[in-house]
N, CA and C atoms as an extended XYZ file, in Angstrom:
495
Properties=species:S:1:pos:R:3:atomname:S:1:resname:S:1:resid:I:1 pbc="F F F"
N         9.228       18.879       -8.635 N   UNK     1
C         8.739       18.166       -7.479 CA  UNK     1
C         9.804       18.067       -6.401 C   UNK     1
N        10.712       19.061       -6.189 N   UNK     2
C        11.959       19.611       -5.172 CA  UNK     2
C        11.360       19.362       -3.463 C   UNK     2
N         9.843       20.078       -3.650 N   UNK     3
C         8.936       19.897       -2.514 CA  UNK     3
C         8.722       19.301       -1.396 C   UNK     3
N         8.571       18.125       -2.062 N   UNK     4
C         7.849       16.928       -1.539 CA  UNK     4
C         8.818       16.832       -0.449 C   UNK     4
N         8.079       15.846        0.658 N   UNK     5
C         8.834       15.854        1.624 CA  UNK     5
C         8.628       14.186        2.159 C   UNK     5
N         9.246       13.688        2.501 N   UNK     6
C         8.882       13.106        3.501 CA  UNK     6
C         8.157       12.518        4.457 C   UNK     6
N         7.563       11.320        4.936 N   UNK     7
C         6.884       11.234        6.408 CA  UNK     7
C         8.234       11.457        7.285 C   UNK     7
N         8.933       10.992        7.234 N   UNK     8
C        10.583       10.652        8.124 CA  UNK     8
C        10.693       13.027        8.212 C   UNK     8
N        10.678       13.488        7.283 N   UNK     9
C        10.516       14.650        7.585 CA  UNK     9
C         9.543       15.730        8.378 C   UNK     9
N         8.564       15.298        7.718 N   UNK    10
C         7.485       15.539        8.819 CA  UNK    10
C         7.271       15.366        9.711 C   UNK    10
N         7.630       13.858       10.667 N   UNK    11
C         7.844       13.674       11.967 CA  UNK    11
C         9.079       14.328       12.731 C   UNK    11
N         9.879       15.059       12.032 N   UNK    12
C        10.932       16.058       12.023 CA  UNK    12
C        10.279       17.077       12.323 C   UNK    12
N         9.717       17.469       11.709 N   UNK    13
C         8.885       19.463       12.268 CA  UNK    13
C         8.016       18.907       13.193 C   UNK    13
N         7.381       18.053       13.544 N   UNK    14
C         6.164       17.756       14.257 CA  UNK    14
C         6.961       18.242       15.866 C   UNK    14
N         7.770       18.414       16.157 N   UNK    15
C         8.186       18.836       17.358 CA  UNK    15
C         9.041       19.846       17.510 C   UNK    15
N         9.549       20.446       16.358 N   UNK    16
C        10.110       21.402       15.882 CA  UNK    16
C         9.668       23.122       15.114 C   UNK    16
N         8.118       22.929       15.564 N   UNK    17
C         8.004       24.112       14.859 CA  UNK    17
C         7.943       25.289       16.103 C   UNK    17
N         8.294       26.179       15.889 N   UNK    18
C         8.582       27.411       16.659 CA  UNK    18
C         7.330       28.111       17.521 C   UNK    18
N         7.419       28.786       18.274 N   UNK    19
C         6.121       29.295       19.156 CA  UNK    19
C         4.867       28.802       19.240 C   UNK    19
N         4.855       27.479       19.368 N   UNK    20
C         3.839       26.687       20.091 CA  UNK    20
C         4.503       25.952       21.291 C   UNK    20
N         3.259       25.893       22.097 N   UNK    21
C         3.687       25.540       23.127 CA  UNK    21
C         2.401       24.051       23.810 C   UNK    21
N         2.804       22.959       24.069 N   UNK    22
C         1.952       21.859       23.814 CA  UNK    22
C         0.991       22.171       25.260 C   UNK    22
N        -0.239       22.516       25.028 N   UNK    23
C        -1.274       22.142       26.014 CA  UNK    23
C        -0.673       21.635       27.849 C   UNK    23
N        -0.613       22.138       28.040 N   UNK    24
C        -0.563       22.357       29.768 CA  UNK    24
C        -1.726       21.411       30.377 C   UNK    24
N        -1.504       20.438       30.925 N   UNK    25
C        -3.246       19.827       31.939 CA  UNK    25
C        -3.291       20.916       32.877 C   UNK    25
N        -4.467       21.113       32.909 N   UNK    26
C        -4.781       21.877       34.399 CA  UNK    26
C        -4.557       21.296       35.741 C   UNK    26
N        -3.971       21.709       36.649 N   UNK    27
C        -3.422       21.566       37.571 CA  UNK    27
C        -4.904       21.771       38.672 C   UNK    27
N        -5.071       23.229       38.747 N   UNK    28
C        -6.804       22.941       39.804 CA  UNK    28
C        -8.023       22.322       39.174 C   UNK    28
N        -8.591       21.886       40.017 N   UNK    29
C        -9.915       21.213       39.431 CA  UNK    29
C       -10.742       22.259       38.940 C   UNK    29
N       -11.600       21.754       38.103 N   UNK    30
C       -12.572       22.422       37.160 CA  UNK    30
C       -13.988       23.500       37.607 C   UNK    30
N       -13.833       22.411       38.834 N   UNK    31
C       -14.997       22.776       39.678 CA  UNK    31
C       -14.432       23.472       41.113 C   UNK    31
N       -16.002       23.832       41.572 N   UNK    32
C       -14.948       24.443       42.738 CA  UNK    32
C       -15.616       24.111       44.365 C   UNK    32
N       -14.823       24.264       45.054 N   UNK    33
C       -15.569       23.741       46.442 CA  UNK    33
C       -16.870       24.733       46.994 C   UNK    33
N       -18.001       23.395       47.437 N   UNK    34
C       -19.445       24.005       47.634 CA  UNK    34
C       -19.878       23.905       48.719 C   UNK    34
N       -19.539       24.196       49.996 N   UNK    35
C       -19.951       24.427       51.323 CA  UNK    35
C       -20.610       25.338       51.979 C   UNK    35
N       -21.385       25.584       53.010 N   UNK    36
C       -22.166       25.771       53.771 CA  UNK    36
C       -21.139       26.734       54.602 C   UNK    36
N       -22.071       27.611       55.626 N   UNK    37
C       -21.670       28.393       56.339 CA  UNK    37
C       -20.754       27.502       57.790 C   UNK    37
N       -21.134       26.285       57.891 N   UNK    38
C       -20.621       25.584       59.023 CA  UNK    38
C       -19.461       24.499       58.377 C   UNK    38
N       -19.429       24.314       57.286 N   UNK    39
C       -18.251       24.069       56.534 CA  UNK    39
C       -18.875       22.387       55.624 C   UNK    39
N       -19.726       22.135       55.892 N   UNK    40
C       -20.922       20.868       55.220 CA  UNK    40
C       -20.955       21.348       53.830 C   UNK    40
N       -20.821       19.898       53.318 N   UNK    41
C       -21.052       19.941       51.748 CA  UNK    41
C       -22.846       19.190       52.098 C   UNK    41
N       -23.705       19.903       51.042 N   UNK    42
C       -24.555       19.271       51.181 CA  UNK    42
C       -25.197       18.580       49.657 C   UNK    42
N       -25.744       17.501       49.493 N   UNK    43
C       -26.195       17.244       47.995 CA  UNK    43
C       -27.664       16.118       48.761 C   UNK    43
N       -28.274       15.604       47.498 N   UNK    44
C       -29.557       14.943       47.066 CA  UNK    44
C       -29.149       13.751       46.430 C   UNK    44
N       -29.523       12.704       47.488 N   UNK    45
C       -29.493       11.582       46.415 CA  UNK    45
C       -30.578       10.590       46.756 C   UNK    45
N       -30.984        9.737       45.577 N   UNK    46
C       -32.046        9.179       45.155 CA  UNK    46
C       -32.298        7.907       44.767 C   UNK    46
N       -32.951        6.920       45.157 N   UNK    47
C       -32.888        5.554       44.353 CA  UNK    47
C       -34.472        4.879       45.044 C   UNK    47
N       -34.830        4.838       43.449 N   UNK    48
C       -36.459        4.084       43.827 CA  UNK    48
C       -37.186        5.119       44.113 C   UNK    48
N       -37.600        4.973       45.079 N   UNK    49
C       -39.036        5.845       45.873 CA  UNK    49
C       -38.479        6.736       47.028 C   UNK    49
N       -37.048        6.354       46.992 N   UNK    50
C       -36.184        6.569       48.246 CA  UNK    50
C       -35.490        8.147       47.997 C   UNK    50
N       -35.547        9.113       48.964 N   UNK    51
C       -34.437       10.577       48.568 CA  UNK    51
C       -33.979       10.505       49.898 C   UNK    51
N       -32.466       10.536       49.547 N   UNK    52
C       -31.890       11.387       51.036 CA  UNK    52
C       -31.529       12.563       50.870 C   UNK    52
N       -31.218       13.333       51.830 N   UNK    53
C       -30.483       14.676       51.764 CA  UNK    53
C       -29.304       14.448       52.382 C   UNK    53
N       -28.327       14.701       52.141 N   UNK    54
C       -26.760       14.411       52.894 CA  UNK    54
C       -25.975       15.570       53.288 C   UNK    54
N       -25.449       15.689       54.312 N   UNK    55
C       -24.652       17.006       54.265 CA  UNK    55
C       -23.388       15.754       54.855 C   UNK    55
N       -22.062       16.609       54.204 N   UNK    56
C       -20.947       15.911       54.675 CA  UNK    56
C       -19.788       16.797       55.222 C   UNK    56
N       -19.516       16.757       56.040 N   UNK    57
C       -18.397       17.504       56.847 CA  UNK    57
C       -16.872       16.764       57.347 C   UNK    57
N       -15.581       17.110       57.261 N   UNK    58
C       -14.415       16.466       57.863 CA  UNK    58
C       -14.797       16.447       59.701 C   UNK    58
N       -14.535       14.799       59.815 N   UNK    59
C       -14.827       14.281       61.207 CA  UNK    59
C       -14.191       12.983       61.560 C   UNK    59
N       -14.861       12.203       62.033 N   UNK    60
C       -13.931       10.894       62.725 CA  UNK    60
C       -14.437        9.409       61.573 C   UNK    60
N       -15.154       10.063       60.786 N   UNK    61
C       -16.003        8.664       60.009 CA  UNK    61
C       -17.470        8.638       60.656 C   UNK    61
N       -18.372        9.050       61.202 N   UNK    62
C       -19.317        8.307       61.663 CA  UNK    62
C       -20.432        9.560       60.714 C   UNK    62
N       -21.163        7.992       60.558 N   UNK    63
C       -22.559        8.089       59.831 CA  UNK    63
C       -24.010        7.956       60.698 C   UNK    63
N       -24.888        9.048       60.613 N   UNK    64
C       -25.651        9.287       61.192 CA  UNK    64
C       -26.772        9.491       60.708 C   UNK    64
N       -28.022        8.234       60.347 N   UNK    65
C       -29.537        8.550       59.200 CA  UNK    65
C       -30.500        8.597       59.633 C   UNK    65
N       -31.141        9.722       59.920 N   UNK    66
C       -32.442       10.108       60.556 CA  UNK    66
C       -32.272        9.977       62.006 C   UNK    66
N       -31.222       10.308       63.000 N   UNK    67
C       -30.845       10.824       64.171 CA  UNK    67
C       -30.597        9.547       64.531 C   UNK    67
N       -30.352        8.164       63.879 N   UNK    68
C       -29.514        7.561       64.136 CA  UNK    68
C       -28.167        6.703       63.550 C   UNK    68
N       -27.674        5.807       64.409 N   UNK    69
C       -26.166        5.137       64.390 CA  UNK    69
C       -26.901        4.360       62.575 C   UNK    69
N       -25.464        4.503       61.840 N   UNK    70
C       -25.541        3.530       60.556 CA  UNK    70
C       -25.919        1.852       61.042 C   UNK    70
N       -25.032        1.967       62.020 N   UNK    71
C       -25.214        0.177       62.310 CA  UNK    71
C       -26.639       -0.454       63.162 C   UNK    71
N       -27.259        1.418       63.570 N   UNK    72
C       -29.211        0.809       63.970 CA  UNK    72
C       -29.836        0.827       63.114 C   UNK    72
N       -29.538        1.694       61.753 N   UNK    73
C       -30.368        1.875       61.387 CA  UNK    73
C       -30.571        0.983       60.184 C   UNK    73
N       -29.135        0.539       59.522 N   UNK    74
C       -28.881       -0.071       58.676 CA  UNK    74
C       -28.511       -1.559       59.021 C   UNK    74
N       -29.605       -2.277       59.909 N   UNK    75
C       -28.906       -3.367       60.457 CA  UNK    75
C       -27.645       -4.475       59.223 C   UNK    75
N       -28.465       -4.662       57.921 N   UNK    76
C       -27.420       -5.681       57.330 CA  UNK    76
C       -25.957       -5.106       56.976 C   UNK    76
N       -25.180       -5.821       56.691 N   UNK    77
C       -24.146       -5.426       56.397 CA  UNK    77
C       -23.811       -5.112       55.421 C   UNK    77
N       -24.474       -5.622       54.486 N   UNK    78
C       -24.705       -5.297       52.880 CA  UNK    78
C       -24.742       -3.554       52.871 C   UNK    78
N       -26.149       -3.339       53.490 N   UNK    79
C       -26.500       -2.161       53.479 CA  UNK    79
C       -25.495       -0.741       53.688 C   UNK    79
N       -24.950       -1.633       54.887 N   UNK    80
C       -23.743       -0.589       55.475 CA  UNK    80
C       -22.619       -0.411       54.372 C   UNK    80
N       -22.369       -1.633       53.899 N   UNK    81
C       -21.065       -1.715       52.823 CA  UNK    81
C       -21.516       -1.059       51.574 C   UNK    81
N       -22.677       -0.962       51.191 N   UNK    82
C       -22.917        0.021       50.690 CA  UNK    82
C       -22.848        1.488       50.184 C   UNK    82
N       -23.063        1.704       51.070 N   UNK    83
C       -23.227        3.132       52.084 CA  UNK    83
C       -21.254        3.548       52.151 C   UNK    83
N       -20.558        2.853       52.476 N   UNK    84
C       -19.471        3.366       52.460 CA  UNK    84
C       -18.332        3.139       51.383 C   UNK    84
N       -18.945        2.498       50.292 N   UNK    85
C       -18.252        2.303       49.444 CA  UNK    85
C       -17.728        3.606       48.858 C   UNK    85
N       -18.295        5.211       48.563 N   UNK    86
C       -17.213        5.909       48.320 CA  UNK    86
C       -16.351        6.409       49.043 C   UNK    86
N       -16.590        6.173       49.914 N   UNK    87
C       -15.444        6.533       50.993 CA  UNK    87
C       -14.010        5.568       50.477 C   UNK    87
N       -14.681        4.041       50.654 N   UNK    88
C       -13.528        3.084       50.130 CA  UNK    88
C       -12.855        3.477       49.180 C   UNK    88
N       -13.677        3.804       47.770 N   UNK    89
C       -12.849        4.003       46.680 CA  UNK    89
C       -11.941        5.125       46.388 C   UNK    89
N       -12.117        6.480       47.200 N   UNK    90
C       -11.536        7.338       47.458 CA  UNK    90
C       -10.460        7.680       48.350 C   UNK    90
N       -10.090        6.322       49.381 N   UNK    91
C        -9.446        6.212       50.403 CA  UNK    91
C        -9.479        7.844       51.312 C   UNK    91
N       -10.814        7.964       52.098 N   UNK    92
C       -10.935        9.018       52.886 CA  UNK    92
C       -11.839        7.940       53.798 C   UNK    92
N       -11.766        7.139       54.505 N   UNK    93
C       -12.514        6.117       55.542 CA  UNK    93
C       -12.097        7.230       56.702 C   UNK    93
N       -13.033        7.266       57.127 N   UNK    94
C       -12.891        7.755       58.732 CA  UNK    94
C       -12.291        8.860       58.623 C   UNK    94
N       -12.745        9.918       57.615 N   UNK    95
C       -12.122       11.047       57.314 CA  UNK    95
C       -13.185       12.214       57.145 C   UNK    95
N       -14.782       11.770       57.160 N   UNK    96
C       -15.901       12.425       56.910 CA  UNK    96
C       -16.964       12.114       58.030 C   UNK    96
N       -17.370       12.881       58.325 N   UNK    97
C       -18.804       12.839       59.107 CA  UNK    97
C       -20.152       12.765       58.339 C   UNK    97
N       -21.166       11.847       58.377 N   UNK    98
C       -22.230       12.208       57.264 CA  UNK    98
C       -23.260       12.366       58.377 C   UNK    98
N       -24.380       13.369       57.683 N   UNK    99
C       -25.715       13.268       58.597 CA  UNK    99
C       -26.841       13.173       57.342 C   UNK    99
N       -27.750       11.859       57.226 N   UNK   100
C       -28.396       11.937       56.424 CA  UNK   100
C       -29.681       11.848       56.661 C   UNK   100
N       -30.708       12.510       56.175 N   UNK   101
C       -31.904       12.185       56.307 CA  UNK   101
C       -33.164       11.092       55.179 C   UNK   101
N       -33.437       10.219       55.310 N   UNK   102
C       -33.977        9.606       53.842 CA  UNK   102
C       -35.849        9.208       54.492 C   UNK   102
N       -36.347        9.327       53.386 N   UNK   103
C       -37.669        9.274       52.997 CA  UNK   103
C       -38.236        8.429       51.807 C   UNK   103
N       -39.256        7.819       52.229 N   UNK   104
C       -39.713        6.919       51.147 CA  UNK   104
C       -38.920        5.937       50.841 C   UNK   104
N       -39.779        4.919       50.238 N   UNK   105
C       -39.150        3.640       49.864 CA  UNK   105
C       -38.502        2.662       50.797 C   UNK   105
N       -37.645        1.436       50.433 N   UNK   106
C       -37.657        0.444       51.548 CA  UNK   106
C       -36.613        0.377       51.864 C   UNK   106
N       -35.601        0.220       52.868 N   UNK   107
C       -34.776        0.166       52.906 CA  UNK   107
C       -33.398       -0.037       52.045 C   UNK   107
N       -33.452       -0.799       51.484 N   UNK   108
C       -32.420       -0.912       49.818 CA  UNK   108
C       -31.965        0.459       49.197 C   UNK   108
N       -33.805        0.566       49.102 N   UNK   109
C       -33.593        1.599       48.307 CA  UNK   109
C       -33.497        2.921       48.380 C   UNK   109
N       -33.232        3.068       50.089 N   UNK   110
C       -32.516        3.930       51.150 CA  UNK   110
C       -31.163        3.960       51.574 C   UNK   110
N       -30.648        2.845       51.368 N   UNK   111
C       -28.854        2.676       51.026 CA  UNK   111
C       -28.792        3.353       49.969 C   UNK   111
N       -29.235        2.995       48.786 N   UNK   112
C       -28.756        3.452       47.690 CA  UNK   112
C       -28.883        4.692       47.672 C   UNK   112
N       -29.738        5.502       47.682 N   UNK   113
C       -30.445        7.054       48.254 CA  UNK   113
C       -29.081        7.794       48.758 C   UNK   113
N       -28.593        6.772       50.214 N   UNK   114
C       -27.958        7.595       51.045 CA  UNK   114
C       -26.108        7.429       50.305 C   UNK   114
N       -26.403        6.655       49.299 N   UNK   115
C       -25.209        6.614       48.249 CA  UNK   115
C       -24.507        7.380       47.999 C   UNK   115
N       -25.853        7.133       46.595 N   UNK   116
C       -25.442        8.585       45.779 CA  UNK   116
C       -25.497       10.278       46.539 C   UNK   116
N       -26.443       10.562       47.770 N   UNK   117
C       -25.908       11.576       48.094 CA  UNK   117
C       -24.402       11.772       49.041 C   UNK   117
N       -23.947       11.004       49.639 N   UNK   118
C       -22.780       10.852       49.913 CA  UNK   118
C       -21.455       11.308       48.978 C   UNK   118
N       -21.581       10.388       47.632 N   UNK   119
C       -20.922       10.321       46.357 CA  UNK   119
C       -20.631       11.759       45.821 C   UNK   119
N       -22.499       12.637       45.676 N   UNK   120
C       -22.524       14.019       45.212 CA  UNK   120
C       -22.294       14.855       46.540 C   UNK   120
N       -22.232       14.659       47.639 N   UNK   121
C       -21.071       15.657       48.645 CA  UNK   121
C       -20.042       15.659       48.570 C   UNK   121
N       -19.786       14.614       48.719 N   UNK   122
C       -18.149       14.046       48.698 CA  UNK   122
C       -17.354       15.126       47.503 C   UNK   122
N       -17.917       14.726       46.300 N   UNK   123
C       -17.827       15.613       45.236 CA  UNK   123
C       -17.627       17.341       45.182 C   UNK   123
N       -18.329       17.641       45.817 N   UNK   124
C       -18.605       18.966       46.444 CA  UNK   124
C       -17.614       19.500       47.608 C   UNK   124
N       -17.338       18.278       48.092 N   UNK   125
C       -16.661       18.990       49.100 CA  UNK   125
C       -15.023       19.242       48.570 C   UNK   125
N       -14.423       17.788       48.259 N   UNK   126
C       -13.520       17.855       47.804 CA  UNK   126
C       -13.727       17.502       46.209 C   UNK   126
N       -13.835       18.610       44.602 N   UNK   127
C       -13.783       18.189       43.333 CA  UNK   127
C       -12.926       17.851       42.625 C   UNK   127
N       -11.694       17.556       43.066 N   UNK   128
C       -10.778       16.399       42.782 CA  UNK   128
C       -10.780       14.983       42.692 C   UNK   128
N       -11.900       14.539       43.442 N   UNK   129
C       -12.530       13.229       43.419 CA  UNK   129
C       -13.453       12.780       42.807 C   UNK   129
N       -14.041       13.958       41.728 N   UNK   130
C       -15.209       13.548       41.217 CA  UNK   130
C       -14.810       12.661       39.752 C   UNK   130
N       -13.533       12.231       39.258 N   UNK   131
C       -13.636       11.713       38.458 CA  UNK   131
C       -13.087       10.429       38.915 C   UNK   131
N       -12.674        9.944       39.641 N   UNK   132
C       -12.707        8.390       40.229 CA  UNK   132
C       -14.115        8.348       40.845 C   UNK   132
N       -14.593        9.004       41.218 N   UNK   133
C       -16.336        8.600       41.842 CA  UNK   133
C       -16.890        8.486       40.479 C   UNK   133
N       -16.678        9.320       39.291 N   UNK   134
C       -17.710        9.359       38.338 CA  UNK   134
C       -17.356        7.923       37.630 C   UNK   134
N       -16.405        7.290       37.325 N   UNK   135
C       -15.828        6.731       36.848 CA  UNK   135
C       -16.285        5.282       37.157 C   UNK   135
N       -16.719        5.380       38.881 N   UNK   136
C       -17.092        4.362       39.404 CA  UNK   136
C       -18.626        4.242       39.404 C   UNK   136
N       -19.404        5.101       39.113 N   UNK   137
C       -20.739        5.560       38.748 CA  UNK   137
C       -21.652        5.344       39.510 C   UNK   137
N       -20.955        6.274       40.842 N   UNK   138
C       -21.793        6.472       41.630 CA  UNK   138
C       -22.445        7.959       41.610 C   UNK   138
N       -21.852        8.559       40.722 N   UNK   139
C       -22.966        9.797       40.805 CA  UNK   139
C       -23.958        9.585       39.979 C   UNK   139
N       -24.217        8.519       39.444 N   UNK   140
C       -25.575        8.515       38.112 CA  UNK   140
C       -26.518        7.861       39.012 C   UNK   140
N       -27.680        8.434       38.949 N   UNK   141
C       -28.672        7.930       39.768 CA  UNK   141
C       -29.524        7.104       38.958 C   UNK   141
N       -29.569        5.492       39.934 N   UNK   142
C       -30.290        4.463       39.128 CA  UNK   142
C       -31.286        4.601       39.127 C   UNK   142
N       -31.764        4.833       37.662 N   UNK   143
C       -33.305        5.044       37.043 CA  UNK   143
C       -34.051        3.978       37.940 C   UNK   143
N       -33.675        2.672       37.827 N   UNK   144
C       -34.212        1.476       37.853 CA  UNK   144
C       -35.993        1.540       38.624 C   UNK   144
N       -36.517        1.823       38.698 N   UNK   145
C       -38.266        1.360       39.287 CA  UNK   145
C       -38.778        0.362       39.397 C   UNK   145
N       -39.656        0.137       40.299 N   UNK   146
C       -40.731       -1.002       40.439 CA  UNK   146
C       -41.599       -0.715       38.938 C   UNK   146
N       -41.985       -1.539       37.741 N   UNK   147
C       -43.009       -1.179       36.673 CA  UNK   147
C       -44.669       -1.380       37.136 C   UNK   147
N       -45.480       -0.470       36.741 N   UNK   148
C       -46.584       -0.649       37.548 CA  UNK   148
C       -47.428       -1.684       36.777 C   UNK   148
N       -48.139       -2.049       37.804 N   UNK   149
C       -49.262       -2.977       37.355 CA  UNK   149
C       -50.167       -2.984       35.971 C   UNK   149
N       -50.244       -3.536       35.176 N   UNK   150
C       -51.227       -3.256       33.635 CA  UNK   150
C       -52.781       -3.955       33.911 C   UNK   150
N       -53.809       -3.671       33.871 N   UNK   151
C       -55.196       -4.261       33.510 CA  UNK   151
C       -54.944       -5.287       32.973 C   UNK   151
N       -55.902       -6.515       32.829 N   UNK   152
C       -55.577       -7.867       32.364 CA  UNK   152
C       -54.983       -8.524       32.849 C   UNK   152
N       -53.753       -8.379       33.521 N   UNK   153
C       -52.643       -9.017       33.930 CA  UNK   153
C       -52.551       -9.251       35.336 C   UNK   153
N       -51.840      -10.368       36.052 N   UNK   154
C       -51.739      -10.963       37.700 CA  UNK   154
C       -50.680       -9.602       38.085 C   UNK   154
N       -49.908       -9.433       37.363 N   UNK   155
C       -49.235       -8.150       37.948 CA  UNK   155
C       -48.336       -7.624       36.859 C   UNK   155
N       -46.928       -7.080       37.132 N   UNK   156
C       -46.358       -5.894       35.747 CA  UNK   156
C       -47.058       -6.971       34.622 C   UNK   156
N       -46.054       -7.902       34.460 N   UNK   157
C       -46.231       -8.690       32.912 CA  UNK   157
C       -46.954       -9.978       33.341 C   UNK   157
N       -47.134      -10.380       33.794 N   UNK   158
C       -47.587      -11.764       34.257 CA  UNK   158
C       -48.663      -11.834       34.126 C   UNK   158
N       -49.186      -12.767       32.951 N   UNK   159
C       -50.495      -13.549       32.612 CA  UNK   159
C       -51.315      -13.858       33.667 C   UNK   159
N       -52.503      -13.844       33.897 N   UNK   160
C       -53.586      -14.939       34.776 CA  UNK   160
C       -52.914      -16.530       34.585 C   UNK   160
N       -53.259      -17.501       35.189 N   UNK   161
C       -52.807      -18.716       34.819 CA  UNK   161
C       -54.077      -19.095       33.813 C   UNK   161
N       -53.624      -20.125       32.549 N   UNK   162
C       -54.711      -19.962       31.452 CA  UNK   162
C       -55.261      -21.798       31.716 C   UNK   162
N       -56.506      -21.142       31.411 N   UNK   163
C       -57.687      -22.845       31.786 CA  UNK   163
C       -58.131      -23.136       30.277 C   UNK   163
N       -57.821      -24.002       29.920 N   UNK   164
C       -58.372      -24.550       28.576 CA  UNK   164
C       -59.742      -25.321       28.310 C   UNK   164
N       -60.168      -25.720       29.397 N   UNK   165
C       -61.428      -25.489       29.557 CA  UNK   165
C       -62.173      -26.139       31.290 C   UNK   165
């Protein structure tokens, strides 16, 4: 039993054995940049009943939804803060131009829309950022729905009010 070795030895070769060489991180991103002939990243994003289409291009910051200003169209502020939160988390404010178009659904759920497609350009344009955006989970598009109405019922789940006699 001459053999035997060690843990105190083994953590000895563990950095010592010959022609290996330890895993390298990749240095370029995985993905690769997805632009347009005019230099626009474009993506789809979605929430509720709501789709925008987004194209995003390097510009002065200004956001532009359905041929108008963010701050006409999006009067609350909520909405707006919204809307620019990946910019925030990415520190590129006033570094992108967006032009978005959105359809359906109510306003809310037209911020959110004009979100996530922001989030998935952004992504596209520059894919170095997609894992602090993913991270922050704005590229997952919220399932969330209105549930529809059931027979029997005042509305989704809600009983009639009950008369005992």
């Amino acid at each position: 039993m001459a053999d035997e070795q060690t843990m105190t030895d083994l953590k000895d070769l563990g950095g010592a054995v010959e022609g290996t060489v330890a895993p390298a991180t990749p240095t370029a991103p995985l993905r690769e940049k997805i632009v347009d002939k005019q230099g626009r990243a474009y993506a789809t994003g979605r929430r509720k009943d709501a789709v925008a289409r987004v194209w995003v291009k390097p510009g002065t910051g200004k956001i532009t939804v359905n041929g108008r200003d963010q701050e006409v169209y999006f009067a609350r502020p909520t909405l707006r803060l919204v809307i620019n939160q990946p910019f925030g988390l990415t520190d590129r404010v006033g570094q992108y131009d967006v032009i978005a178009t959105v359809k359906g659904g109510g306003l809310s759920g037209q911020a959110g829309a004009v979100l996530h497609g922001i989030a998935q350009a952004l992504t596209r344009f520059e894919p170095a950022l997609r894992s602090p955006v993913k991270a922050a989970g704005f590229l997952t598009r919220d399932s969330r729905a209105v549930e529809r109405k059931k027979y029997g019922k005042a509305k989704a789940r809600r009983s009639f009010q009950f008369s005992k006699r």
